[in-house]
C-alpha positions in Angstrom: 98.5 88.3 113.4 96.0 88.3 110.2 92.9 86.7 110.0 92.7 84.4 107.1 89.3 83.3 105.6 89.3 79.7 103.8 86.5 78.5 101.6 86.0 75.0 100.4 84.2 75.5 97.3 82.8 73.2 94.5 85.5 73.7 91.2 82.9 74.6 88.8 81.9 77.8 86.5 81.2 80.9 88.3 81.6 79.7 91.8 85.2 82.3 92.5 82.9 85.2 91.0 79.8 84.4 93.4 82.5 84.4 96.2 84.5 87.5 95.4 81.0 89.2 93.9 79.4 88.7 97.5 82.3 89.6 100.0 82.6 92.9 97.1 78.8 93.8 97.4 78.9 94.1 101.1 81.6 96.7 100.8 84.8 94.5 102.0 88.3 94.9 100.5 90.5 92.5 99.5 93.8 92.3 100.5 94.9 89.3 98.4 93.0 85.8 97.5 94.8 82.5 96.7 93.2 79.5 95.3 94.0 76.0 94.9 91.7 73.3 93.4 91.3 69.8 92.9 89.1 68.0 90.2 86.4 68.7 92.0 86.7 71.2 94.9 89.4 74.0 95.5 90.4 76.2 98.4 90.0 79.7 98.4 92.5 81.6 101.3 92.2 85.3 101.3 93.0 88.3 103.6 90.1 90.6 103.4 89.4 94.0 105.7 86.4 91.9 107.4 86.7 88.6 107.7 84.1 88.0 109.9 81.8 89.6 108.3 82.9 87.4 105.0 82.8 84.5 106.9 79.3 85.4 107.9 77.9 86.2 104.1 79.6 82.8 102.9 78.2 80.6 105.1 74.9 82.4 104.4 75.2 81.2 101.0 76.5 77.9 101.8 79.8 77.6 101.5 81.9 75.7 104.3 83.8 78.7 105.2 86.4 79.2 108.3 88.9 81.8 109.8 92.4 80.7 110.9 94.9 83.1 112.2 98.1 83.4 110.1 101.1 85.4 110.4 102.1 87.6 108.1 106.1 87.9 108.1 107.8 90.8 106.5 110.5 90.2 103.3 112.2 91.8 101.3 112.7 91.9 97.5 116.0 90.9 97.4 116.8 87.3 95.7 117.2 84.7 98.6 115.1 86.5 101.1 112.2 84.1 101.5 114.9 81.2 101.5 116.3 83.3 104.8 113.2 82.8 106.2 112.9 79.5 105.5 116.1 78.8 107.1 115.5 80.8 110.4 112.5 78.4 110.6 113.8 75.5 109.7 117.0 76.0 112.2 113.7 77.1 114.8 112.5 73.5 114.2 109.0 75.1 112.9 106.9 73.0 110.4 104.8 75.3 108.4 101.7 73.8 107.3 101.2 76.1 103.8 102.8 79.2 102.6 102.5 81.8 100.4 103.7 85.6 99.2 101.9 88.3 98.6 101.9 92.0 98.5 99.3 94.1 101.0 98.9 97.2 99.9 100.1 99.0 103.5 103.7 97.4 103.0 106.1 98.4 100.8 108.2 94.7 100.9 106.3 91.2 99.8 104.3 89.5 102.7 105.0 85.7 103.4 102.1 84.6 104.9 102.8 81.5 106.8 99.8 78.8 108.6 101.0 77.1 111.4 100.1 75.6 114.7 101.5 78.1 116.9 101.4 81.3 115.2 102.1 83.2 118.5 105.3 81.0 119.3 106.4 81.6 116.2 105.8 85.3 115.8 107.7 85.6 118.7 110.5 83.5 117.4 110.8 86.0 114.1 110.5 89.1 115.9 113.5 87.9 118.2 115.2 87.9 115.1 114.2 91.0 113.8 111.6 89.9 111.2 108.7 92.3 111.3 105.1 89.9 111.6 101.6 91.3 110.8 
């Protein structure tokens, strides 16, 4: 299981360098960071070596900041893998609340990081058939 760290943060000039500038200062790593915005506000996911620690220096600075576990399943780069995925969990009857692919460094295969409601159940549904989950 990862541990994701969300931001809600105002969609304006400078705001994603404050937030990757401070988590960088402090000495964390970033594994990946994802964004999506509105007019106004956005969401910033990202998998860094210390999220608490990021959660911590965000809130410090005001952000509305949180940490959601999210399991991090295992592809590969042939074409149609992530759709194989999909399927398993959609024959599972799984609703997956966001998703999205990444690489992390340690892996040598893209990452499909998946947020749902029962990360454990479903980790243990993908292992069972023989999907390796971070």
């Amino acid at each position: 299981m990862l541990k994701q760290v969300s931001v809600i943060a105002e969609n304006k000039k400078g705001t994603m360098n404050n937030i990757i500038g401070g988590i960088s200062e402090a000495g964390i790593d970033f594994y990946n960071v994802v964004s999506n915005d509105s007019q106004e506000f956005g969401i910033i996911r990202m998998l860094c070596s210390n999220p608490e620690e990021a959660q911590k220096l965000l809130r410090e600075e005001g952000y509305m900041v949180k940490v959601d576990n999210v399991l991090g399943v295992v592809i590969s780069e042939k074409v149609g893998s992530l759709n194989q995925l999909l399927k398993v969990i959609s024959d599972s009857r799984i609703n997956i609340d966001y998703l999205y692919v990444c690489y992390i460094r340690q892996e040598n295969n893209p990452v499909a990081i998946i947020h749902v409601q029962e990360p454990y159940e479903v980790e243990e549904c993908l292992t069972s058939r023989g999907y390796t989950c971070m």
